[in-house]
C-alpha positions, 0 to 999 in steps of 0.5 A, spaced: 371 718 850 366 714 854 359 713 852 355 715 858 348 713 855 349 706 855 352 705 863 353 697 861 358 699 856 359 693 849 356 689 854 349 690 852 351 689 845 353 682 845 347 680 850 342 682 844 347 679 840 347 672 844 338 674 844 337 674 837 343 668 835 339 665 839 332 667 834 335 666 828 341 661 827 336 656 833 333 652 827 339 651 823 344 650 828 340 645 831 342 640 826 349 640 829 346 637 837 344 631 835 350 630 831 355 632 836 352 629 842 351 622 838 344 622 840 340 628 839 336 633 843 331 630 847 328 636 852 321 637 852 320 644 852 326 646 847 327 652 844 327 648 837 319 645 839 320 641 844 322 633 842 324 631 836 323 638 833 331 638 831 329 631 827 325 633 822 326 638 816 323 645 816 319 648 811 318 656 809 311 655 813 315 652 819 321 656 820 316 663 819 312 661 824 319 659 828 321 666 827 313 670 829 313 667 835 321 669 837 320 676 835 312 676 839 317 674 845 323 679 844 317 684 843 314 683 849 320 683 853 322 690 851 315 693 850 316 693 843 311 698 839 306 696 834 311 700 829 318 696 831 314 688 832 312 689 825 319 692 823 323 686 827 318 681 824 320 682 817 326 684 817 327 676 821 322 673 816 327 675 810 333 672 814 329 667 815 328 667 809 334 667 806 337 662 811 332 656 808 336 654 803 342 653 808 338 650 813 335 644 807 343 644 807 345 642 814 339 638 814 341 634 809 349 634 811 346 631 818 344 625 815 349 624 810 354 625 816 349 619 820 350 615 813 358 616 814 359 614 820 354 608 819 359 605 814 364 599 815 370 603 814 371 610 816 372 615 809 376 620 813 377 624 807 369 625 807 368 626 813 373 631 813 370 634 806 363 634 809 366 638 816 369 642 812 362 644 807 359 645 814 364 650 816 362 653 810 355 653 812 356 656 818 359 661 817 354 664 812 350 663 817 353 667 821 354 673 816 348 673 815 345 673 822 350 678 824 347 683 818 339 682 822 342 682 829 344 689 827 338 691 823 334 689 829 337 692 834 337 699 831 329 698 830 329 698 838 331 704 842 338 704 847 333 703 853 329 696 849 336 693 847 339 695 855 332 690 858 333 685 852 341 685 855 338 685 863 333 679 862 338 675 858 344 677 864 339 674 868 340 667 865 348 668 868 353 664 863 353 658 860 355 653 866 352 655 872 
């Protein structure tokens, strides 16, 4: 059977997902960009603060304020209520929240990568070990992600998480 009340079918559910991803695991990610690219994120204007903003550590206070206005921007995209920005707040400060110590982690394996990769001669067993931790990492952050995305978009109405989906669609996909 076909579920009529949502004409862009699973479509809006992964576009929400991509949103609120986007919100959450932003911060800690961010850690990773530098690393890969092999000479960090250096966009004015990012979605992390602008310059420099990935190559600082980030407090509880840092990561809160991150969060309130990630959720005051989806809020007023959606037209969100009162009652479901409060709703949508708390339930991103208590990922958030939980998601600090994982950040302090990444941070700090970001620069015991950078020390790694500075050493005379590469230790590929630790450089291996170290990816392999943040494997790890990473996917506790999803998981974790994955449970807020979820509490989120059941506190927005069919209809809210539809504009959430068109408004991200509007971007089109990475690469054009």
């Amino acid at each position: 059977m076909t579920d009529t009340s949502n004409p862009r079918g699973g479509r809006t559910a992964s576009y929400l997902l991509v949103a609120l991803v986007a919100a959450l695991f932003g911060a800690a990610a961010a850690h990773f960009a530098p690393f890969v690219a092999g000479h960090g994120w250096h966009h004015r204007g990012g979605p992390w603060g602008g310059h420099g903003g990935i190559h600082r550590e980030w407090n509880a206070g840092d990561m809160q304020d991150h969060v309130d206005r990630i959720v005051r921007h989806i809020a007023r995209r959606v037209d969100a209520t009162a009652e479901q920005q409060t709703k949508l707040t708390a339930i991103a400060k208590q990922a958030a929240t939980e998601l600090q110590p994982l950040h302090q982690q990444l941070f700090e394996a970001h620069k015991k990568a950078i020390e790694l990769f500075r050493q005379p001669t590469i230790d590929r067993a630790a450089v291996e070990a170290l990816r392999a931790e943040q494997v790890a990492r990473i996917d506790a952050v999803s998981k974790r992600v994955t449970q807020a995305i979820e509490e989120m978009a059941e506190v927005l109405t069919p209809d809210q998480r539809a504009k959430l989906a068109d408004r991200i669609n509007s971007f089109g996909p990475p690469g054009d």
